[in-house]
DRENMARTOR-656052 format. One line per field, with one value per atom (N, C-alpha, C): x, z, y; residue in one letter. Coordinates in steps of 0.05 Angstrom, whole numbers, plus 5000, padded with zeros to 4 digits. Layout:
BEGIN
east <- (X, ...);
up <- (Z, ...);
north <- (Y, ...);
residuo <- (A, ...);
This chain:
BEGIN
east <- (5017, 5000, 5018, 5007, 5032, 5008, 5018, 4994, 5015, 4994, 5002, 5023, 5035, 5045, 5051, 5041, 5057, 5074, 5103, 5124, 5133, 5130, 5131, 5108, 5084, 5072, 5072, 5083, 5089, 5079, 5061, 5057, 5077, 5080, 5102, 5093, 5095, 5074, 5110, 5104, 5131, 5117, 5135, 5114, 5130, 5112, 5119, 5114, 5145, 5145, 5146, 5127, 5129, 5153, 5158, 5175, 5189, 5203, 5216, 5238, 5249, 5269, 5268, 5247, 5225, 5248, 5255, 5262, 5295, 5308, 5331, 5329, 5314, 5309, 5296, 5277, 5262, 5292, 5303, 5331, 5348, 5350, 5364, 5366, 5341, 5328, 5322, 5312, 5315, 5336, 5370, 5389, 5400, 5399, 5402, 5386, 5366, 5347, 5366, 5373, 5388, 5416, 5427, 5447, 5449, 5424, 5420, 5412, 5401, 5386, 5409, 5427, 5455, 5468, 5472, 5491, 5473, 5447, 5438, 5441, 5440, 5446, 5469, 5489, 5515, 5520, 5506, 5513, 5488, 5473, 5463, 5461, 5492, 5507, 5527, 5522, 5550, 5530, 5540, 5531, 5512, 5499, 5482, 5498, 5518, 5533, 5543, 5550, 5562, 5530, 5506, 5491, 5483, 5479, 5471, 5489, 5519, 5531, 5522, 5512, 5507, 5473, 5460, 5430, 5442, 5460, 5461, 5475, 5496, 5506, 5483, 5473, 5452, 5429, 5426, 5406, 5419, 5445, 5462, 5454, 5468, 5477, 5444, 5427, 5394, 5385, 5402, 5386, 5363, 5356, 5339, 5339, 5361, 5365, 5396, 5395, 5427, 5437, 5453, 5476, 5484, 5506, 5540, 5562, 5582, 5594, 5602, 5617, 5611, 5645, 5652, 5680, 5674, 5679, 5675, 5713, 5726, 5755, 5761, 5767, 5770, 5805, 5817, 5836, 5845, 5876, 5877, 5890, 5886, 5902, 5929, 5953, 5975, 5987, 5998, 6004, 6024, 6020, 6046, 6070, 6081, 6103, 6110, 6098, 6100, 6099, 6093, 6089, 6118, 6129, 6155, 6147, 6163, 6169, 6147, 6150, 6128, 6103, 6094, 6061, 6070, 6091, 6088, 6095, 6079, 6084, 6112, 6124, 6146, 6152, 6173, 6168, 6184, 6178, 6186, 6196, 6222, 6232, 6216, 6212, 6205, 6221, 6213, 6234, 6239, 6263, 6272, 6258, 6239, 6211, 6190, 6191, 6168, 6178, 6200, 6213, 6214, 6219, 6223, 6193, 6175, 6144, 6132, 6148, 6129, 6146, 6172, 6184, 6184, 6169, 6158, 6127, 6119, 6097, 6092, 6106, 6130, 6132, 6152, 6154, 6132, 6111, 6096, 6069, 6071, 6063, 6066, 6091, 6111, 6102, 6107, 6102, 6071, 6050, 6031, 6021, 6031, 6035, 6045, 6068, 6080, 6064, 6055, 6037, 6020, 6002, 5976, 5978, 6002, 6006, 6016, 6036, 6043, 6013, 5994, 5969, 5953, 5947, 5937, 5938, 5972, 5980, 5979, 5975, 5985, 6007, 6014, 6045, 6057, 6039, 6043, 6057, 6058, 6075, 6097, 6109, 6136, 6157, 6146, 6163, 6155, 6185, 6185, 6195, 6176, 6182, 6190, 6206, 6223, 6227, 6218, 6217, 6233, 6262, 6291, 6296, 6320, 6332, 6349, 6342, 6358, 6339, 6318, 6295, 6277, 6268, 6247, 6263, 6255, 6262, 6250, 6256, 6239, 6249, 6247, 6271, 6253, 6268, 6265, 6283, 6268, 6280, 6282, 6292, 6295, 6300, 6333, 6338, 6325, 6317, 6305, 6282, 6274, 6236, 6243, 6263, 6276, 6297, 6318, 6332, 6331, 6356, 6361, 6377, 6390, 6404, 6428, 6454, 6467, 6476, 6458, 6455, 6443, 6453, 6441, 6412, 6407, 6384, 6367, 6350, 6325, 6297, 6283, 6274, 6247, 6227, 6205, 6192, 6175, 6163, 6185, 6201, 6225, 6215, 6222, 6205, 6179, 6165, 6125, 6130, 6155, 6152, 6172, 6190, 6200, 6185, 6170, 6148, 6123, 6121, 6104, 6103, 6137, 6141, 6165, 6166, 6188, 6169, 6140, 6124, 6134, 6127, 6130, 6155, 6174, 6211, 6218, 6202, 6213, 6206, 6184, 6173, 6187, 6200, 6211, 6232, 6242, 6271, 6284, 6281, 6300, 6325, 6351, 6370, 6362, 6366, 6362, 6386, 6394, 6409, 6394, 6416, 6400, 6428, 6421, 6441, 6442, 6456, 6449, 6471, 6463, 6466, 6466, 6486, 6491, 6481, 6484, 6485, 6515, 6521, 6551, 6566, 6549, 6559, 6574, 6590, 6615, 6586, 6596, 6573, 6596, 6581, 6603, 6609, 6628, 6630, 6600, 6602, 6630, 6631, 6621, 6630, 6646, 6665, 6693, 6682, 6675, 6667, 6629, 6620, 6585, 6588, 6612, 6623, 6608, 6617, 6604, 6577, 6570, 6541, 6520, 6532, 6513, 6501, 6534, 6532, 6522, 6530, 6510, 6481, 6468, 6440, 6435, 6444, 6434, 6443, 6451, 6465, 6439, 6429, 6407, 6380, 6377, 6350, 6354, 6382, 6378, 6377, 6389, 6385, 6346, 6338, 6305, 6292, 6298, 6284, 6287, 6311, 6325, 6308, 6316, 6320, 6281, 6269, 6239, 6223, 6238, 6213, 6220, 6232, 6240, 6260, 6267, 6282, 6314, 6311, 6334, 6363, 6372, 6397, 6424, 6408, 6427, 6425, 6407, 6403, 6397, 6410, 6414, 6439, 6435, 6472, 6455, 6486, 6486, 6508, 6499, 6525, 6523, 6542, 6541, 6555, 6549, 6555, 6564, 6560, 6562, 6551, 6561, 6553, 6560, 6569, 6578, 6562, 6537, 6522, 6490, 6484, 6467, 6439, 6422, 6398, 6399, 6404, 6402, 6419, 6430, 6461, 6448, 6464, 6458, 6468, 6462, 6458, 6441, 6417, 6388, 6372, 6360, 6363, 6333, 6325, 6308, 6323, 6349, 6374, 6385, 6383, 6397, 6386, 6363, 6334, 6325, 6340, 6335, 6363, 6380, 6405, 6414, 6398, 6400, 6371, 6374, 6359, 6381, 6352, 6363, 6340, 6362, 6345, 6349, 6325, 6323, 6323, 6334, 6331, 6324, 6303, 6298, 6310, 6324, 6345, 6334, 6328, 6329, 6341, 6332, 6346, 6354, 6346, 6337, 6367, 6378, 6405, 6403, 6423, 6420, 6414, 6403, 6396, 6369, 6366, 6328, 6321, 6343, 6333, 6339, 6360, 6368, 6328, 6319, 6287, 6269, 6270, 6254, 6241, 6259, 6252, 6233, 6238, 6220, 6199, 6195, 6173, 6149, 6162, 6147, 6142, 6160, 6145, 6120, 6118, 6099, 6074, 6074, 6049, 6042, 6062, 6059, 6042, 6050, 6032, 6016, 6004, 5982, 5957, 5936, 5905, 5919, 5894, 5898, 5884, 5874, 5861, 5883, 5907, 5927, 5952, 5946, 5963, 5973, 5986, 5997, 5990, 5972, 5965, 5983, 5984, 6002, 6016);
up <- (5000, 5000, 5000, 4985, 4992, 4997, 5014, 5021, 5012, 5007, 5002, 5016, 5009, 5037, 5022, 5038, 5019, 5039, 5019, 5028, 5013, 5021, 5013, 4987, 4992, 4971, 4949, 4954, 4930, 4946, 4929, 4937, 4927, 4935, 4934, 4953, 4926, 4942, 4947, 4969, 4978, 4977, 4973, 4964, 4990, 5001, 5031, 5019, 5020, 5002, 5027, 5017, 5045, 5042, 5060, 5073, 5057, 5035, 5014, 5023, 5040, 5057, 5054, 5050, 5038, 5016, 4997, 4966, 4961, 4985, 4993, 4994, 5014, 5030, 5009, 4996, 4960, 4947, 4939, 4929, 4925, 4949, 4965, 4965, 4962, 4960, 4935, 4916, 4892, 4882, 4891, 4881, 4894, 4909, 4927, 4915, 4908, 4888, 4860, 4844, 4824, 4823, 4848, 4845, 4853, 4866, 4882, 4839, 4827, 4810, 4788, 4793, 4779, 4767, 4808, 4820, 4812, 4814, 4808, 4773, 4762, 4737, 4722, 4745, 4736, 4754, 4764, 4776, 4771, 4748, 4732, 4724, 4713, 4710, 4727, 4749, 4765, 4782, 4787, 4805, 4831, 4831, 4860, 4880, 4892, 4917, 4912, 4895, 4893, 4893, 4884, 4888, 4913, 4939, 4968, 4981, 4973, 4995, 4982, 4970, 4956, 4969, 4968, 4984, 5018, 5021, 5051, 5066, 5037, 5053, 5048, 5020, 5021, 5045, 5049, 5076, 5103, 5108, 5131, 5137, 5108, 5111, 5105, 5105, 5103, 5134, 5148, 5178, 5177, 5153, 5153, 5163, 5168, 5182, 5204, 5213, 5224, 5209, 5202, 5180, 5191, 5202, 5216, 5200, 5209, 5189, 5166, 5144, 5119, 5103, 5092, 5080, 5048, 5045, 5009, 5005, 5021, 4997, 4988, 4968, 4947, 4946, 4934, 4929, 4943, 4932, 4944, 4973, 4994, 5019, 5014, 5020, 5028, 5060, 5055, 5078, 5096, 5124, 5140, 5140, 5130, 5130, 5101, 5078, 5052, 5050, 5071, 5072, 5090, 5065, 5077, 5092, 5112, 5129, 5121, 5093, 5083, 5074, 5077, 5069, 5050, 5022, 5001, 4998, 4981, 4989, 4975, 4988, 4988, 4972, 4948, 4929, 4941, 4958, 4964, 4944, 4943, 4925, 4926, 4906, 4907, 4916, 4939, 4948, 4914, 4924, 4904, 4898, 4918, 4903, 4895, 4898, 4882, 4852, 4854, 4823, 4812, 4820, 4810, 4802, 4818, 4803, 4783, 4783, 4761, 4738, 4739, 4718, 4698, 4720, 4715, 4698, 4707, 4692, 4667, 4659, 4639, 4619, 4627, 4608, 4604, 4625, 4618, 4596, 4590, 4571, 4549, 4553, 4513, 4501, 4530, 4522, 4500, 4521, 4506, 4490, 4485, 4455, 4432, 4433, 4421, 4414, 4435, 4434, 4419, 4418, 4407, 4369, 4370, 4341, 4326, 4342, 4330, 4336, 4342, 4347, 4324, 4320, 4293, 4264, 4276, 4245, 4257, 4270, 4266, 4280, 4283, 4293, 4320, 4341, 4365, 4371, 4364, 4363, 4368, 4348, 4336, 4356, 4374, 4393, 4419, 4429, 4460, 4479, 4502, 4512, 4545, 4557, 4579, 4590, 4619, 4637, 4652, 4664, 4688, 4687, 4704, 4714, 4688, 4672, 4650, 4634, 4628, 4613, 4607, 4586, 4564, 4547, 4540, 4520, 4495, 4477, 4454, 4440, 4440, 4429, 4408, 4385, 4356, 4358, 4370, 4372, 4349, 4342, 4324, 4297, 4296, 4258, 4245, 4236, 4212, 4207, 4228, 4228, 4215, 4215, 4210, 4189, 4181, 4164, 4150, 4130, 4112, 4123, 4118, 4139, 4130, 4142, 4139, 4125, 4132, 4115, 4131, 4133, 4153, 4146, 4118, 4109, 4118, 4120, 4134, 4119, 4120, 4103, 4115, 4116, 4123, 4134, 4160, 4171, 4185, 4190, 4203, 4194, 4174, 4172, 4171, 4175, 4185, 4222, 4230, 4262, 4270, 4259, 4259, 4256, 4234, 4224, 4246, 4257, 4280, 4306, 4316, 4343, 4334, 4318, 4307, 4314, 4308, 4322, 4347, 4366, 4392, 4405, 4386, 4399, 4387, 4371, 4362, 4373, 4389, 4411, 4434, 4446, 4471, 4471, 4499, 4499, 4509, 4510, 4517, 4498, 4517, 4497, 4484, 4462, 4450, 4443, 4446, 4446, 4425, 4400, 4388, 4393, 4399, 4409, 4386, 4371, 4362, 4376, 4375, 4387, 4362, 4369, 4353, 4364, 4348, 4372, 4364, 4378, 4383, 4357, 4341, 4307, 4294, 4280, 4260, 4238, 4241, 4205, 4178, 4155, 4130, 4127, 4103, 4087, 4075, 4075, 4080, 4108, 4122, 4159, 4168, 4177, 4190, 4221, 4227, 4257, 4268, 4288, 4299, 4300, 4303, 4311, 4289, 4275, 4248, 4236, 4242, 4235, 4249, 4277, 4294, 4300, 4296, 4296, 4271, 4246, 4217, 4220, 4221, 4237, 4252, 4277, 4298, 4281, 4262, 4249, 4228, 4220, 4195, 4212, 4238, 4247, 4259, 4267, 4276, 4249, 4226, 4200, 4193, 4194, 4189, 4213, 4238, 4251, 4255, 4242, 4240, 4210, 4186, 4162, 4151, 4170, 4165, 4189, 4208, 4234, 4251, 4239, 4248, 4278, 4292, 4316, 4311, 4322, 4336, 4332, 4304, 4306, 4325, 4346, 4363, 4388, 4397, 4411, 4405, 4389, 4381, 4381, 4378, 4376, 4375, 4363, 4351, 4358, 4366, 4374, 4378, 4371, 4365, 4387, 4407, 4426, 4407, 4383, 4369, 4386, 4404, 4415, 4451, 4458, 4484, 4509, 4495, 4512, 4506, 4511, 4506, 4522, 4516, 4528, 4543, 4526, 4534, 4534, 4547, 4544, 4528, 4513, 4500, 4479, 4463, 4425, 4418, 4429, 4415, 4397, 4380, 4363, 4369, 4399, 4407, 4426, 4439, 4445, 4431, 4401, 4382, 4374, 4366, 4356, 4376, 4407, 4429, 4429, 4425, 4425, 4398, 4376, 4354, 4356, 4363, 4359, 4369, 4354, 4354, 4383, 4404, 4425, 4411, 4423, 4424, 4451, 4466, 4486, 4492, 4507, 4517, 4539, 4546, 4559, 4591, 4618, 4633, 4637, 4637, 4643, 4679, 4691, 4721, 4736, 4761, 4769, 4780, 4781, 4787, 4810, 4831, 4856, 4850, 4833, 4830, 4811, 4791, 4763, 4787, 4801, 4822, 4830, 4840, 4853, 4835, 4802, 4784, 4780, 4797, 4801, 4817, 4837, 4859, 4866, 4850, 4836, 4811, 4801, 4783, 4802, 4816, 4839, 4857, 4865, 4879, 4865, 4832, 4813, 4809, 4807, 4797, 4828, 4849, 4874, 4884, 4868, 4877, 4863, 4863, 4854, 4832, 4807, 4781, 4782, 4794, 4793, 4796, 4814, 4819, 4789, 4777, 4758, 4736, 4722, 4707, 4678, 4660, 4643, 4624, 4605, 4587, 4605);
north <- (4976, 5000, 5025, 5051, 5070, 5101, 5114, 5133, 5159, 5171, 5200, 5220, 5232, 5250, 5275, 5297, 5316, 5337, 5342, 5357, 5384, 5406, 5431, 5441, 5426, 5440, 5412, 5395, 5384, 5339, 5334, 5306, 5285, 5263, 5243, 5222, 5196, 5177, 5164, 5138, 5124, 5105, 5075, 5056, 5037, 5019, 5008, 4984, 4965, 4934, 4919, 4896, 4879, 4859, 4851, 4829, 4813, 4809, 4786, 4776, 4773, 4753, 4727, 4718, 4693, 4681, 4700, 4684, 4676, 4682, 4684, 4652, 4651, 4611, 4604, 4612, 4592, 4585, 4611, 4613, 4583, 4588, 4570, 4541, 4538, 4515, 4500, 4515, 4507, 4504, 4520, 4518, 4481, 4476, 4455, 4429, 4435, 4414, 4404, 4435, 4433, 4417, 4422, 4408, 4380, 4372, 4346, 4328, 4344, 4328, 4322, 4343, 4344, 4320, 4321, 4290, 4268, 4262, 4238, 4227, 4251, 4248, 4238, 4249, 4246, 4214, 4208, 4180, 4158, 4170, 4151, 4119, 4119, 4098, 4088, 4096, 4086, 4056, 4041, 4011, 4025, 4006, 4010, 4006, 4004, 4001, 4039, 4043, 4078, 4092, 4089, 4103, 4102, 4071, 4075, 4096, 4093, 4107, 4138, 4145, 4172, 4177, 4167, 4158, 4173, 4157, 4153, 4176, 4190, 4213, 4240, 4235, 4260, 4260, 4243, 4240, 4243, 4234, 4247, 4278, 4284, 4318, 4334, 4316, 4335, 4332, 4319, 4312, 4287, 4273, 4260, 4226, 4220, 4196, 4197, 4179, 4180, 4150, 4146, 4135, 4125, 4140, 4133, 4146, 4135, 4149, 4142, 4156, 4137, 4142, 4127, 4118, 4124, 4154, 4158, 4147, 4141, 4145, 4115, 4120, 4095, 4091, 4065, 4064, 4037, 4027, 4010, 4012, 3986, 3990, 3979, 3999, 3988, 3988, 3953, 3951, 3962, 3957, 3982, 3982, 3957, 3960, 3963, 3969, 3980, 4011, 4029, 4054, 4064, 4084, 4100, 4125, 4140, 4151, 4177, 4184, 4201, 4191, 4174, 4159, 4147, 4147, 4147, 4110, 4089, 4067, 4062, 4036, 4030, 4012, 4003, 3974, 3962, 3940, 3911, 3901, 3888, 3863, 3840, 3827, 3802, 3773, 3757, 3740, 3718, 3708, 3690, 3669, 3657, 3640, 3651, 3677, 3696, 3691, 3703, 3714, 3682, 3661, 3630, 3623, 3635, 3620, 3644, 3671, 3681, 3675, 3670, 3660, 3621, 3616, 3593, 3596, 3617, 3624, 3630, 3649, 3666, 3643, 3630, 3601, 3582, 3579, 3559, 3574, 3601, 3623, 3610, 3623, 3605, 3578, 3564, 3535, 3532, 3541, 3537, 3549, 3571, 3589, 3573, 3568, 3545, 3521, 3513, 3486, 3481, 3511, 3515, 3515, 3540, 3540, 3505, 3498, 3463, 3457, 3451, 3438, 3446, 3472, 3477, 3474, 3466, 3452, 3419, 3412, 3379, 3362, 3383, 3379, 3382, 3378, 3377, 3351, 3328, 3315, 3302, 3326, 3319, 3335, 3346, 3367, 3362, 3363, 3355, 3383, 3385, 3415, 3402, 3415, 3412, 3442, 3448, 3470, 3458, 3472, 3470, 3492, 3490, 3514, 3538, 3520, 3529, 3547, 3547, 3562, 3534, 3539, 3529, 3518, 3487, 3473, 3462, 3469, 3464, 3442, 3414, 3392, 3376, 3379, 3363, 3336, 3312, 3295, 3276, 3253, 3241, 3258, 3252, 3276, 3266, 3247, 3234, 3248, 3266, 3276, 3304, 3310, 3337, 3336, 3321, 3321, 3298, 3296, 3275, 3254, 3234, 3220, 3232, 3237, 3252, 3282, 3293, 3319, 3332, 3362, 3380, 3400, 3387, 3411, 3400, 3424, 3419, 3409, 3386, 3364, 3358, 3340, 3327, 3358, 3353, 3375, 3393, 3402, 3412, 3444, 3457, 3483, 3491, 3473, 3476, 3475, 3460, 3461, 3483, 3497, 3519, 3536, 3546, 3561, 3564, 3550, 3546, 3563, 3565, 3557, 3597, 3604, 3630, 3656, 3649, 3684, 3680, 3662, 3658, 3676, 3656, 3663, 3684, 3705, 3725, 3747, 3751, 3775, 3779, 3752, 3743, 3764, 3771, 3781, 3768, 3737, 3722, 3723, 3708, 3697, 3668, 3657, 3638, 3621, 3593, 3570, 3557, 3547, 3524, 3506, 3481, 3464, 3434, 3425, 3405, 3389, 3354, 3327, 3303, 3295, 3263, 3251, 3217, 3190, 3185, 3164, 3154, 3147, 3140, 3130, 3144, 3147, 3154, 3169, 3191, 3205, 3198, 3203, 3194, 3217, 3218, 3233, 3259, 3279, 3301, 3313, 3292, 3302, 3287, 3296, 3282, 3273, 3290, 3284, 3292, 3282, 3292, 3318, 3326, 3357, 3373, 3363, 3388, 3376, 3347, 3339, 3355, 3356, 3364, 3401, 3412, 3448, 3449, 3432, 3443, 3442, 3426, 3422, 3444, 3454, 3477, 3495, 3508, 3520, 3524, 3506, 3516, 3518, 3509, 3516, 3539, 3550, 3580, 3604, 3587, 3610, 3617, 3584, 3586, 3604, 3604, 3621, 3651, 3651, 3686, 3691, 3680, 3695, 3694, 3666, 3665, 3669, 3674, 3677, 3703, 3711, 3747, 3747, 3727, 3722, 3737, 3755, 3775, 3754, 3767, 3754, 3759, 3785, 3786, 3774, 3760, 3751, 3718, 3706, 3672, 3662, 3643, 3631, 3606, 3591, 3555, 3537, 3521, 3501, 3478, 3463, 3435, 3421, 3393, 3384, 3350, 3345, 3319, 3299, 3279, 3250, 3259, 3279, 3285, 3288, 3289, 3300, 3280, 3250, 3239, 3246, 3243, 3234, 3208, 3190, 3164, 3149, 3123, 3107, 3084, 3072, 3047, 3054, 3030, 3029, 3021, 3021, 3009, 3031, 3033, 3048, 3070, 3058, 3082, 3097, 3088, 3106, 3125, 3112, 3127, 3148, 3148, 3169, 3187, 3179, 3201, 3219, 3213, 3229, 3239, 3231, 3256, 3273, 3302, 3312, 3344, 3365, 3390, 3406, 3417, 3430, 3460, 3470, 3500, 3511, 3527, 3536, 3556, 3564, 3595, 3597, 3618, 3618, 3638, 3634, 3647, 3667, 3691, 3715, 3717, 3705, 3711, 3699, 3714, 3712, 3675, 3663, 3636, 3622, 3636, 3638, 3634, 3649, 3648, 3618, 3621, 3589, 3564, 3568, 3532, 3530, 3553, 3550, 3538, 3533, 3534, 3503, 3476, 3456, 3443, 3468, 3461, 3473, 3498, 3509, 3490, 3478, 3452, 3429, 3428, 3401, 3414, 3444, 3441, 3450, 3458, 3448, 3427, 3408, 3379, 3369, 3380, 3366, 3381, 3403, 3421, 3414, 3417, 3415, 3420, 3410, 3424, 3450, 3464, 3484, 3509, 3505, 3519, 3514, 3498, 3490, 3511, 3522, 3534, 3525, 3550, 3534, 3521, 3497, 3491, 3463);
residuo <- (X, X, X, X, X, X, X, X, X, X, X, X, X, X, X, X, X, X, X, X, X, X, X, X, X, X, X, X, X, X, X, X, X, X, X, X, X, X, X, X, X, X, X, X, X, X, X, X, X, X, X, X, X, X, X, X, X, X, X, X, X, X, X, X, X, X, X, X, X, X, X, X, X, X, X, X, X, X, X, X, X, X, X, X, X, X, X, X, X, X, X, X, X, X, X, X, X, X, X, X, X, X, X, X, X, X, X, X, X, X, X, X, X, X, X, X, X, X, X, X, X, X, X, X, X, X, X, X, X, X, X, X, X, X, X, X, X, X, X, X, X, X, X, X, X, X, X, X, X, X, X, X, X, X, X, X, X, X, X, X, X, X, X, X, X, X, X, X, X, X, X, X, X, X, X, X, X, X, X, X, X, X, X, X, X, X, X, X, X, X, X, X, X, X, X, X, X, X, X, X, X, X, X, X, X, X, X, X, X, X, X, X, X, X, X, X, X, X, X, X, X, X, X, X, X, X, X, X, X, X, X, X, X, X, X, X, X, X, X, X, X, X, X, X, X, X, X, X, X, X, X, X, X, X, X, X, X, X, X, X, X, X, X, X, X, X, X, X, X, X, X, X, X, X, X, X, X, X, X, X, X, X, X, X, X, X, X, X, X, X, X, X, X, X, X, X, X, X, X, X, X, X, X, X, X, X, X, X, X, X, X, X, X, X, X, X, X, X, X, X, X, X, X, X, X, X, X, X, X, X, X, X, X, X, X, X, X, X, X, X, X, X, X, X, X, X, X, X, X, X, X, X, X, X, X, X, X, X, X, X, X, X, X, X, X, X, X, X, X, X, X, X, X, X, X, X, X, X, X, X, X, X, X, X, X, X, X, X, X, X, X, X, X, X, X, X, X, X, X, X, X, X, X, X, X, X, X, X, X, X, X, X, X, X, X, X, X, X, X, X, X, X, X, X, X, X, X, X, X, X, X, X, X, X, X, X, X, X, X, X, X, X, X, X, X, X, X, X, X, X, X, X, X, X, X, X, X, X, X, X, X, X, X, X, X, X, X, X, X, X, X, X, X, X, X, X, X, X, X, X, X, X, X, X, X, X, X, X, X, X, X, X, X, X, X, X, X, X, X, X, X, X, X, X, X, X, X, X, X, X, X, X, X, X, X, X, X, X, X, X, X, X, X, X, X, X, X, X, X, X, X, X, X, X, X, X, X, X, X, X, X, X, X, X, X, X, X, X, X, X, X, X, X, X, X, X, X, X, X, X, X, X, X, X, X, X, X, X, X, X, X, X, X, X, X, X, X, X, X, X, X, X, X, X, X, X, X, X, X, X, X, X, X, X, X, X, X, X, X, X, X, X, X, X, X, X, X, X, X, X, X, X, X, X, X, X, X, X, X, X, X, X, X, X, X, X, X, X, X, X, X, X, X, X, X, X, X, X, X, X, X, X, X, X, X, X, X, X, X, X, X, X, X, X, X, X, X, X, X, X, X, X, X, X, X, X, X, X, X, X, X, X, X, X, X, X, X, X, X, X, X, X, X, X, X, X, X, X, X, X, X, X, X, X, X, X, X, X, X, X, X, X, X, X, X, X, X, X, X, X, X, X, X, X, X, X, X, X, X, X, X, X, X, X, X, X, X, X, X, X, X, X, X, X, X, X, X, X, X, X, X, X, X, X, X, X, X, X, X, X, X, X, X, X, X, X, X, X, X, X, X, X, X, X, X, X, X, X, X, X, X, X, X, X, X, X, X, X, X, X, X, X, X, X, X, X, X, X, X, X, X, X, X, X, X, X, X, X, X, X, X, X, X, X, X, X, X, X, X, X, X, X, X, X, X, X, X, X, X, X, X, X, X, X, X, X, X, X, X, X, X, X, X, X, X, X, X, X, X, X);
């Protein structure tokens, strides 16, 4: 309402506004709505366990229930004796049976990488794999499955099981060993000695996996052991067919403290559930 008044001759109405203090608290309130409808929006998609604790604190801080208290911080727990002098966590070494079973793991990877590709072709077979302290063994036993009888080229399936097993060994940063093996027998002519029957052989399966399977020629080597180094004793001629063959080795990178552990890391898979087992 505004009433009249007059001052010197002259009228002048004043206008008397009621009370709006009111729109401050509407204000207020509606702004508080807005941002409440914000957050629900923006947590839309988040899991029902992140939307209760979000339920539970907006209703805290409205007065509308009592809660308790509530744990918004996320992250992982580290433990106390992993936390340095400034909060900041600490990296623990891994003990030497740590480092022996992830390295056992590591290899038992390859293996069945390897395994899979020889399986797809057929050829699972013809290749014998061996996990020690030494790495990963990839062994082409019996030459005859792989070469000619005295001749080091590579013949029958020998570059389909090379071809196979070379994506594998060529990603690796392992060092790589190709080792070839005689049997006890005199080779003819034009090998004087197993010496050169046997390094010529490791010698053309390390060229096939370098020049066709992309394997780091800096990181291979070839060498020939001839009859010195058997599989098996005898002269029976499944003695014989076990001690000619060509190994491949993947070679452990890990200090020798840790590879001596790598045996006894396979004994306690071999005597654990298969469920704990390592695939491959």
């Amino acid at each position: 309402m505004s009433t009249p008044r007059k001052r010197g001759g002259l009228q002048e109405e004043h206008v008397e506004h009621v009370d709006e203090r009111w729109m401050a608290s509407y204000m207020d309130m509606v702004t508080v709505l807005m941002c409440m409808f914000i957050v629900l929006f923006a947590m839309s998609s988040v899991d029902a366990d992140k939307f209760e604790k979000l339920k539970n604190s907006l209703a805290t801080g409205f007065g509308a229930s009592e809660v308790g208290s509530i744990d918004t911080a996320e992250g992982i727990v580290v433990p106390a004796d992993r936390v340095g002098e400034e909060g900041e966590p600490v990296e623990i070494p891994l003990t030497p049976m740590e480092l022996a079973k992830a390295e056992v793991d590591k290899l038992e990877a390859l293996k069945e990488q390897m395994r899979v590709n020889l399986a797809n072709n057929g050829l699972e077979h013809t290749v014998e794999f061996k996990i020690d302290e030494r790495g990963l063994t990839i062994r082409l036993v019996g030459s005859e499955t792989f070469f000619g009888s005295n001749s080091v080229a590579l013949a029958g399936v020998a570059p389909a099981v090379l071809d196979a097993v070379s994506p594998v060994l060529a990603v690796t940063s392992y060092e790589i060993a190709v080792e070839g093996h005689a049997d006890s027998r005199a080779p003819g002519a034009p090998f004087a000695t197993n010496w050169e029957l046997s390094s010529g052989r490791a010698t053309q399966v390390l060229r096939r996996l370098v020049e066709s399977g992309g394997v780091g020629q800096e990181r291979i080597g070839a060498v020939g052991f001839g009859s010195a180094r058997p599989m098996q004793t005898g002269d029976t001629e499944a003695a014989m067919a076990a001690n000619r063959r060509v190994d491949i080795v993947v070679i452990s990178d890990q200090p020798e403290s840790v590879r001596a552990l790598i045996p006894s890391v396979l004994e306690q898979y071999v005597n654990a559930s298969p469920a704990s087992l390592p695939k491959g």
